[in-house]
VEXROBA-911376 format. One record per residue (C-alpha): x, y, z. Coordinates in steps of 0.25 Angstrom, whole numbers, m for minus. Layout:
- u	v	w
- X	Y	Z;
...
This chain:
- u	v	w
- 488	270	836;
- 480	281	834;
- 468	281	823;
- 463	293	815;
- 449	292	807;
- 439	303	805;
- 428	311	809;
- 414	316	817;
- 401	324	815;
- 390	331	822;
- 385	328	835;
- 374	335	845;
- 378	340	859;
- 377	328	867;
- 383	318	858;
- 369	315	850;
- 372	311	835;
- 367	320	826;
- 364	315	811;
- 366	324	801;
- 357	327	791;
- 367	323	782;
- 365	309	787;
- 351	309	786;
- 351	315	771;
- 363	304	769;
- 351	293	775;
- 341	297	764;
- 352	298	753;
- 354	282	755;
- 339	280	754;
- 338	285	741;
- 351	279	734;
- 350	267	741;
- 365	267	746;
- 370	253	750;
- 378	250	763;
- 392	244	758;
- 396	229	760;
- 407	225	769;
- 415	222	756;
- 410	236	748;
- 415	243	762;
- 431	235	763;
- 430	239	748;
- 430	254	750;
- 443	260	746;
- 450	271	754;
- 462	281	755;
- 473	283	762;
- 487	287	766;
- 487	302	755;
- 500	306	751;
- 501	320	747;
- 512	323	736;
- 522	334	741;
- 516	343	731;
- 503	340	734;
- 499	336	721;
- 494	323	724;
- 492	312	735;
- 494	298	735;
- 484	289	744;
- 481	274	746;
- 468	267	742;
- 464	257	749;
- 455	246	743;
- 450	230	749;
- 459	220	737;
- 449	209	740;
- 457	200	730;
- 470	201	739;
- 462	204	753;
- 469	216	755;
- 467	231	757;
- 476	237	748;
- 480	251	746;
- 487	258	732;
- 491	271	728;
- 483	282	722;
- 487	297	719;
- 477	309	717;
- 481	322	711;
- 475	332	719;
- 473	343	709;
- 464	334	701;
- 460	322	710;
- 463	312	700;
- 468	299	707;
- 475	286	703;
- 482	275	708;
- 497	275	709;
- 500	261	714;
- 489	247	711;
- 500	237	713;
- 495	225	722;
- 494	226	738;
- 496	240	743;
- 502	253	741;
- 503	263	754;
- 510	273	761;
- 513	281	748;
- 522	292	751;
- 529	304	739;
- 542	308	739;
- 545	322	743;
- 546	325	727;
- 534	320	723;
- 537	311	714;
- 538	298	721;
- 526	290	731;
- 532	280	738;
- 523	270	744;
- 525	256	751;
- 517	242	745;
- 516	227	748;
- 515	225	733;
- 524	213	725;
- 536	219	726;
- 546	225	713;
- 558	220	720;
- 563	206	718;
- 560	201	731;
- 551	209	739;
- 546	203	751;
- 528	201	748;
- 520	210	755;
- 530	220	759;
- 526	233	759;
- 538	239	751;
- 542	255	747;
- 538	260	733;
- 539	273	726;
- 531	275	713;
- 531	289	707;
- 520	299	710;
- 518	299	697;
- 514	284	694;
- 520	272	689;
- 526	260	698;
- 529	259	710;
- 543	255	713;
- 546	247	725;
- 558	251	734;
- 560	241	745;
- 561	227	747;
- 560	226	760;
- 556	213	770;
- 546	219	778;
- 535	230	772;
- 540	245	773;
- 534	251	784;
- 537	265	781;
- 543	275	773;
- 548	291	772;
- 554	298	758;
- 565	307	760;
- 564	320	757;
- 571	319	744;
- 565	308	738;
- 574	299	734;
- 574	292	749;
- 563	283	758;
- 564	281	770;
- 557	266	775;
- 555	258	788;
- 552	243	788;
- 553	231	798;
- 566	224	795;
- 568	211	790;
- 570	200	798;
- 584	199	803;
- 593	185	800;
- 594	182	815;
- 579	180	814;
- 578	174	801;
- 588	164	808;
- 578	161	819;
- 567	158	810;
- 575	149	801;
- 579	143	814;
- 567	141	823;
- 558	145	815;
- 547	157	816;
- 544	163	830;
- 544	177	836;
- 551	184	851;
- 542	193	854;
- 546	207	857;
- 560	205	851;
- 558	200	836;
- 556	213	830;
- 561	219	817;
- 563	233	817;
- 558	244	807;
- 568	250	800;
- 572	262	792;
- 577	262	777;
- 581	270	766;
- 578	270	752;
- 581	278	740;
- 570	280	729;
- 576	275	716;
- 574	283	704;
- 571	273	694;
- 582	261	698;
- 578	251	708;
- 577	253	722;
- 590	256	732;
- 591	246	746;
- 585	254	756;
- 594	259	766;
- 592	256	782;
- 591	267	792;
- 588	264	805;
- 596	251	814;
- 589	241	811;
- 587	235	827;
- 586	248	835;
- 571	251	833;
- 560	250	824;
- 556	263	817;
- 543	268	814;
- 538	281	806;
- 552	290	802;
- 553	303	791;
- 564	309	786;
- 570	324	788;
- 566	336	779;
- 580	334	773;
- 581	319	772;
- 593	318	782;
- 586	310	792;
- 574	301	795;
- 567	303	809;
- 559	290	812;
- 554	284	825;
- 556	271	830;
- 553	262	843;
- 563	250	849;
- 555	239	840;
- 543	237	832;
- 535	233	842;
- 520	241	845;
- 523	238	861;
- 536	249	858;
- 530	260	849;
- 532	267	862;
- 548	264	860;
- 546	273	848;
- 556	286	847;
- 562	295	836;
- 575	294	829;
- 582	301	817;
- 590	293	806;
- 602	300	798;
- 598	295	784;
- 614	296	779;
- 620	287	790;
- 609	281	798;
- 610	288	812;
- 598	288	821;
- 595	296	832;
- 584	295	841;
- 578	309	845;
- 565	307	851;
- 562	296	864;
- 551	298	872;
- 541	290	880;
- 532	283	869;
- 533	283	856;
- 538	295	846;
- 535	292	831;
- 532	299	817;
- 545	308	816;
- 542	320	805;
- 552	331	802;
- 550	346	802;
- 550	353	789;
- 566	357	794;
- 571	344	799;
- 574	349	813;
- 562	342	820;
- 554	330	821;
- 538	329	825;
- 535	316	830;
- 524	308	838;
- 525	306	852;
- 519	299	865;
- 523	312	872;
- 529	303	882;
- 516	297	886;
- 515	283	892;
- 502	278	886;
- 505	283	872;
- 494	273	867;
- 482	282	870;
- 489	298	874;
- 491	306	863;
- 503	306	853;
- 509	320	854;
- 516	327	842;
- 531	331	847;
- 544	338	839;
- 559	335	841;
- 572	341	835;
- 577	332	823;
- 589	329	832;
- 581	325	844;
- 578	332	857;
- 565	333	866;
- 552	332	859;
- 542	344	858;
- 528	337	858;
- 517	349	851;
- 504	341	853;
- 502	341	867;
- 489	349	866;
- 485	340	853;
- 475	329	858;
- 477	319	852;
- 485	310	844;
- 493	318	833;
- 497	311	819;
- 510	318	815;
- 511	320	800;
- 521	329	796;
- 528	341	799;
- 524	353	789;
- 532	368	787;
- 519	373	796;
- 519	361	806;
- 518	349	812;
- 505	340	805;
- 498	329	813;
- 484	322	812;
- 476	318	823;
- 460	315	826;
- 452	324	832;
- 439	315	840;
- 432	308	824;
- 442	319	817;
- 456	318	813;
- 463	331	807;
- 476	336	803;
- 484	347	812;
- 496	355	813;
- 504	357	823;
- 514	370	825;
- 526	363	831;
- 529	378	837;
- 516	380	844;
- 510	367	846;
- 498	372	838;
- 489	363	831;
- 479	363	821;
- 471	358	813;
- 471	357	798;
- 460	348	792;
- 446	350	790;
- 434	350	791;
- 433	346	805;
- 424	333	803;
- 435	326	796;
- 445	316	797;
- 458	319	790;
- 471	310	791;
- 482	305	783;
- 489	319	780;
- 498	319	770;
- 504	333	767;
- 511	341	753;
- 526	343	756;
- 523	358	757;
- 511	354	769;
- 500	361	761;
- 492	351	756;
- 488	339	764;
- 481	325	760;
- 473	317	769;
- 461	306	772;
- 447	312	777;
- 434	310	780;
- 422	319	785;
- 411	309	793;
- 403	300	784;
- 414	301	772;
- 425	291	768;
- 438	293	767;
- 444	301	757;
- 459	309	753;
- 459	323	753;
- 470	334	752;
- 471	348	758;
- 479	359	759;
- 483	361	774;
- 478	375	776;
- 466	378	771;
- 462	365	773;
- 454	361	759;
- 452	345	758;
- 451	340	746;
- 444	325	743;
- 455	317	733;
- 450	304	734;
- 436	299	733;
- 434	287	742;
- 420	292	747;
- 415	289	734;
- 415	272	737;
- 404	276	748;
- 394	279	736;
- 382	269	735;
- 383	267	749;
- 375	270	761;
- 383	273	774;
- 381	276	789;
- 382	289	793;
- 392	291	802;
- 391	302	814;
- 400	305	828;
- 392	304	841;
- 396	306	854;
- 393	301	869;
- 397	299	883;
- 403	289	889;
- 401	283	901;
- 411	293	908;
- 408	304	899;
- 416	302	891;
- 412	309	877;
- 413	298	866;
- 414	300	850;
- 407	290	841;
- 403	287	827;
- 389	284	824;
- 385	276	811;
- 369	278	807;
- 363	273	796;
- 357	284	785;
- 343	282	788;
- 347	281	803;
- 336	287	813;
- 335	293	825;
- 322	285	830;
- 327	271	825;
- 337	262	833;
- 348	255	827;
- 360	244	831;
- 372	251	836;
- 385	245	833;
- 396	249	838;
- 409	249	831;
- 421	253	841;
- 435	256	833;
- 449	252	840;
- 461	259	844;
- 457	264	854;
- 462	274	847;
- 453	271	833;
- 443	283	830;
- 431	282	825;
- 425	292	815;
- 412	296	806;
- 419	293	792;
- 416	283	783;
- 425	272	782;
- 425	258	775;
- 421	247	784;
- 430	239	791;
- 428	227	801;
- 413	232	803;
- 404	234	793;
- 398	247	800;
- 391	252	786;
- 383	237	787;
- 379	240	799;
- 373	254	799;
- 368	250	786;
- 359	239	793;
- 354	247	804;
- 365	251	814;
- 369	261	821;
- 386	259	822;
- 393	267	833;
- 408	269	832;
- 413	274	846;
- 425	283	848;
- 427	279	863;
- 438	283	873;
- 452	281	867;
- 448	284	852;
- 458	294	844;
- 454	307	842;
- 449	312	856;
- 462	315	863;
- 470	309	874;
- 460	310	886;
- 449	302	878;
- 458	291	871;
- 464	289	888;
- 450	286	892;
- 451	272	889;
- 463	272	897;
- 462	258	909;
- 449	260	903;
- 448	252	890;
- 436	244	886;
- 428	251	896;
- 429	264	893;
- 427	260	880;
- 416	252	881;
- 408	263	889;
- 410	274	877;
- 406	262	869;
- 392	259	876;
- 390	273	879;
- 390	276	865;
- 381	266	859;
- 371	269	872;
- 371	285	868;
- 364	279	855;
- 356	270	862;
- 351	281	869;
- 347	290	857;
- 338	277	854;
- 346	275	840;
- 351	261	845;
- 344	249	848;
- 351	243	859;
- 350	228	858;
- 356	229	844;
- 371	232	848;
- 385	228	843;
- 400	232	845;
- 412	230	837;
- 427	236	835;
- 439	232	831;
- 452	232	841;
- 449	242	853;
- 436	241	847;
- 434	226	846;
- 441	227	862;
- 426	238	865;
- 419	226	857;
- 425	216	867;
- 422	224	879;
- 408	227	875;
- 406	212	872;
- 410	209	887;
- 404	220	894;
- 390	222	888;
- 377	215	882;
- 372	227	875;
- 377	223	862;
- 371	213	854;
- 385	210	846;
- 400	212	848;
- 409	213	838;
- 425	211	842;
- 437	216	834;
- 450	212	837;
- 447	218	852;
- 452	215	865;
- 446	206	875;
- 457	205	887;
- 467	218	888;
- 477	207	895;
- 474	197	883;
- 477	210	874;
- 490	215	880;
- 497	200	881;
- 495	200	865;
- 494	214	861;
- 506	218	851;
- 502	231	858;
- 504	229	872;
- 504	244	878;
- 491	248	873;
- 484	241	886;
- 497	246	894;
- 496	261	890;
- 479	261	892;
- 477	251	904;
- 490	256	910;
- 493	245	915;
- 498	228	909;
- 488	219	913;
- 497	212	922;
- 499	225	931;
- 484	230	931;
- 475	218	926;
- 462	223	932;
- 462	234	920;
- 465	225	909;
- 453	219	915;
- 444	228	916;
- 447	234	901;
- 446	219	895;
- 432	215	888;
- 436	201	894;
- 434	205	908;
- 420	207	904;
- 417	196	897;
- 406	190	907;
- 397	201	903;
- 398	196	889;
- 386	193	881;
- 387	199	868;
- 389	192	854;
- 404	195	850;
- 412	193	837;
- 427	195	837;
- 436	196	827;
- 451	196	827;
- 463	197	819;
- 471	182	821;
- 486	190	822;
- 480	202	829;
- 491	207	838;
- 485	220	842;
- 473	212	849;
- 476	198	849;
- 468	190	844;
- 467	182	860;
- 459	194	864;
- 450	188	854;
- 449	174	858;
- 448	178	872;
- 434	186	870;
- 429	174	863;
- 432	164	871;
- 426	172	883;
- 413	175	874;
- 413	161	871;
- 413	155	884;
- 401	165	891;
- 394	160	878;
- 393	173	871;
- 392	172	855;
- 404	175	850;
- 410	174	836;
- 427	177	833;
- 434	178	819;
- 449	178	816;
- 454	184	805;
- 467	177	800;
- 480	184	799;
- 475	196	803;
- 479	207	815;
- 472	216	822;
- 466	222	810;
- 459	214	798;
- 466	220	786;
- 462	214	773;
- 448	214	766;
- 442	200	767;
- 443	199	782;
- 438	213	785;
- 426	207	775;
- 425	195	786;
- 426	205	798;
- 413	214	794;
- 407	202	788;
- 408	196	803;
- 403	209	811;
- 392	212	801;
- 387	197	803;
- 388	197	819;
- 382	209	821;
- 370	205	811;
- 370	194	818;
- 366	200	833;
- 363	216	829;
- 355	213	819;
- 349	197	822;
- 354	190	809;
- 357	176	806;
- 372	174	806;
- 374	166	793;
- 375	151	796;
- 387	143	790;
- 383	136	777;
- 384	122	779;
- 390	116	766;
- 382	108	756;
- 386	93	757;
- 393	88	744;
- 386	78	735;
- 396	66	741;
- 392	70	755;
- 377	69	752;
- 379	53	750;
């Protein structure tokens, strides 16, 4: 549940924003090459890199590039490998759909990866995500499975010849039965198929052995799992079904790979996941809940056991914040985690507790590790404030990062806001982190529009890196003149425990006052005009957006995605119901006054403010009545109010041509009522020459 991003920059005692004179050099360098601003189809267009997989020798690291397929309306993703000693790249898959999740064996000759492609096999379910392996040298890529459902995971053994592989199993004949018979419908809570583990053998040259099950089909469904140094065993973790509602069900086990025995060896209150081995095999590290009730927002805790069960050690008491386990090295434990707009790699001494820190400089953002089998050299994602995104490698001590891919270089010909942290106090005190964007001929004597752009969670971050646009064409806007604030408020990642408890039988209000307190800290450095200002976020940020639209006439606009308007509306039809449990302590039917008093519905009297909402139709993480009930009340207390439904889609908006339709939207509505322009009347169609008679 937790998000990882990027970085900040200089600030003056007392929170003031400080430009750099790199920013106004930046300003005059735009003048005199006449820089454009990017459309919304230039910014979906911008490729970027993810998931480096570093060879054991540390040769060479494999990596996804991901790029808009306007054609097919996808994001698609394929392989491309970089030989570090001399940079040079190329692709190593370009079938159709994707490629991910590349992975070498433990002997370096093999990359196994998983794909939707047409399948090899006689066959093959479409649009399955299968298992391949191609060699690191080249060539094709030679599919393994054949399985109903997509792979959802998988693990080489350590010598190479094996993967391990989870996936949902296929749908039993007692249910086949019941369709052919009554055709479809669902029980919830009790239709589930669970995720299972399989073994494979990688076949040198013949065709592809029958995976091999592991774990019992109908006990539990298993989540992330690894195998032991010696490739006896694979630990794995796994919950009573798939359900999200029971991710607090989830515990460890270990399977015997020769005759299938499991044994569980870790149980404890809320969830234990991501099992990794010690170099020795006699010790697992995990992630834990500690044992804490509200899970949702405390922090996860790093814990050891013995390989053969016992009580859990947990070694990051004194780390907060929410640790990422990665791997377990001959000189320690690695983890990542955010540090406030930061996000580093540490090390953890399972001996002392000690932690340190490893990745530098300081104002950057690192994540993605992926280590040499020796633990010496690392490769990773990064970014400083005002870069994109790019892969670097290092080796772990000195830390010397060196840039293997050159994404940055798509932000050429362009002219972009410069992005700066600033700070300010809430309305109890409360020290809150944001994100500034200023245009590079910004002044300090002019005022601008603010928007605000809020991200979700709320455990999202947001950071001063540059990223491609997505659901709000920030550039665009800067670019015509506006200031855009990106507020990190109570309950973001990256400030520890206390902070992400403040919105604790507190959201929306809380929220909202970080929220105003922010945009009225610029108001008072006379950068913003006042009667030009518009809010909008996606999710917990789309729920800030429907709570300002409710509870305030300050803002001339309000933009609202996929948000919550009713807390009770949200937890009937949530496929996440414990989240308002765990941070209202309490079901709406026990204490109904604070699902009240968090809901933007409650407010809605107050309500003045133009509001466009936007939703997913098969959103299950806000549904979409949350939606229809916000604009229903804006409709009836006669308030301009415009909603869109994007068809077949959840609570995020995945492919190309409909992210193109959700900017084109926010960029029209708030040109509209920021900036007083014509909305574009429907064409009416020119009669036909037979209707003209």
């Amino acid at each position: 549940m937790r998000k990882v991003s990027l970085i900040p920059v200089a600030m003056a005692a007392c929170g003031l924003l400080v430009l750099s004179a790199g920013a106004q050099e930046t300003g005059k360098a735009a003048k005199a090459t006449a820089l454009t601003t990017p459309t919304i189809d230039q910014s979906l267009e911008w490729k970027s890199v993810f998931n480096p997989k570093i060879s054991p020798d540390g040769k060479r690291v494999v990596y996804e590039v991901q790029k808009a397929n306007w054609e097919e309306n996808a994001f698609e993703r394929n392989l491309w490998i970089v030989d570090v000693a001399s940079g040079e790249s190329r692709a190593l898959t370009s079938a159709k759909k994707s490629s991910t999740n590349a992975a070498w064996s433990p002997d370096g000759k093999w990359i196994a990866f998983l794909s939707d492609r047409p399948g090899q096999i006689k066959d093959t379910p479409e649009g399955k995500k299968q298992l391949y392996v191609i060699s690191a040298d080249g060539g094709e890529g030679q599919q393994l499975t054949k399985t109903e459902n997509d792979v959802n995971a998988f693990d080489w053994a350590p010598d190479s010849k094996r993967l391990a592989f989870s996936m949902t199993d296929p749908e039993p004949k007692a249910l086949k039965d019941r369709k052919e018979k009554y055709g479809e419908y669902s029980v919830v809570h009790a239709d589930y198929q669970m995720a299972n583990l399989w073994t494979i053998e990688v076949p040198g040259g013949a065709p592809a052995a029958e995976p091999k099950r592991l774990s019992d089909g109908g006990k539990f469904s298993v989540g992330e799992f690894s195998w032991s140094p010696d490739g006896t065993r694979i630990a794995f973790s796994a919950q009573k079904d798939p359900d999200l509602i029971s991710s607090e069900t989830a515990d460890l086990y270990v399977a015997t790979v020769s005759d299938g025995a499991v044994k569980k060896i870790v149980s404890t209150p809320g969830p234990d996941t991501n099992p990794k081995w010690s170099p020795d095999g006699k010790m697992i590290a995990f992630e834990t809940a500690g044992g804490s009730k509200y899970y949702y927002y405390t922090n996860v805790r790093i814990a050891v056991v013995a390989a053969e069960g016992g009580t859990p050690q947990i070694l990051t008491e004194a780390f907060d914040e929410d640790p990422g386990l990665i791997g377990w090295g001959p000189d320690g434990i690695y983890f990542a985690a955010e540090q406030k707009t930061y996000a580093h790699l540490f090390r953890l001494n399972p001996s002392t507790k000690a932690v340190e820190k490893l990745s530098a400089p300081d104002h950057m953002a690192s994540f993605s590790f992926s280590f040499s089998q020796d633990y010496k050299q690392v490769a990773y994602r990064a970014a400083l404030e005002n870069q994109y995104v790019d892969l670097y490698l290092s080796t772990v001590a000195p830390w010397q990062g060196k840039k293997l891919t050159a994404m940055g270089e798509q932000l050429k010909g362009f002219t972009l806001a410069h992005r700066e942290v600033i700070s300010w106090k809430s309305a109890d005190g409360t020290t809150i982190e944001g994100v500034l964007y200023t245009p590079t001929d910004f002044s300090l004597k002019k005022k601008y529009p603010l928007l605000v752009v809020i991200h979700g969670g709320p455990t999202g971050v947001d950071q001063p890196v540059v990223n491609a646009d997505r659901y709000y064409p920030i550039e665009r806007f800067v670019a015509k003149g506006a200031l855009v604030l990106r507020p990190n408020y109570r309950g973001s990642a990256g400030y520890g425990e206390k902070f992400r408890a403040l919105n604790v039988r507190n959201l929306g209000v809380g929220d909202y006052a970080d929220v105003i307190s922010g945009v009225d800290s610029l108001i008072a450095k006379g950068w913003v005009d006042k009667d030009r200002m518009g809010s909008m976020g996606w999710s917990q940020g789309g729920y800030i957006s429907a709570f300002i639209t409710a509870s305030s006439d300050r803002f001339k606009a309000v933009s609202v995605g996929a948000g919550i308007s009713d807390w009770m509306t949200y937890y009937a039809n949530t496929d996440v119901t414990p989240f308002t449990r765990q941070y209202l302590h309490a079901t709406p039917w026990d204490d109904p006054e604070i699902y009240k008093k968090t809901s933007p519905i409650s407010y809605i009297a107050k309500a003045r403010t133009p509001t466009l909402i936007q939703h997913g139709e098969n959103d299950r993480r806000v549904p979409i009545p949350n939606a229809f009930e916000l604009r229903q009340a804006l409709e009836d207390r006669g308030v301009p109010v415009k909603m869109v439904v994007y068809k077949g889609f959840g609570h995020g908006i995945t492919k190309p041509k409909q992210q193109r339709a959700v900017m084109e939207e926010n960029e029209k509505w708030f040109a509209q009522y920021i900036w007083g322009e014509k909305p574009e009347e429907p064409k009416t169609p020119e009669p036909k020459a037979d209707d003209k008679k």
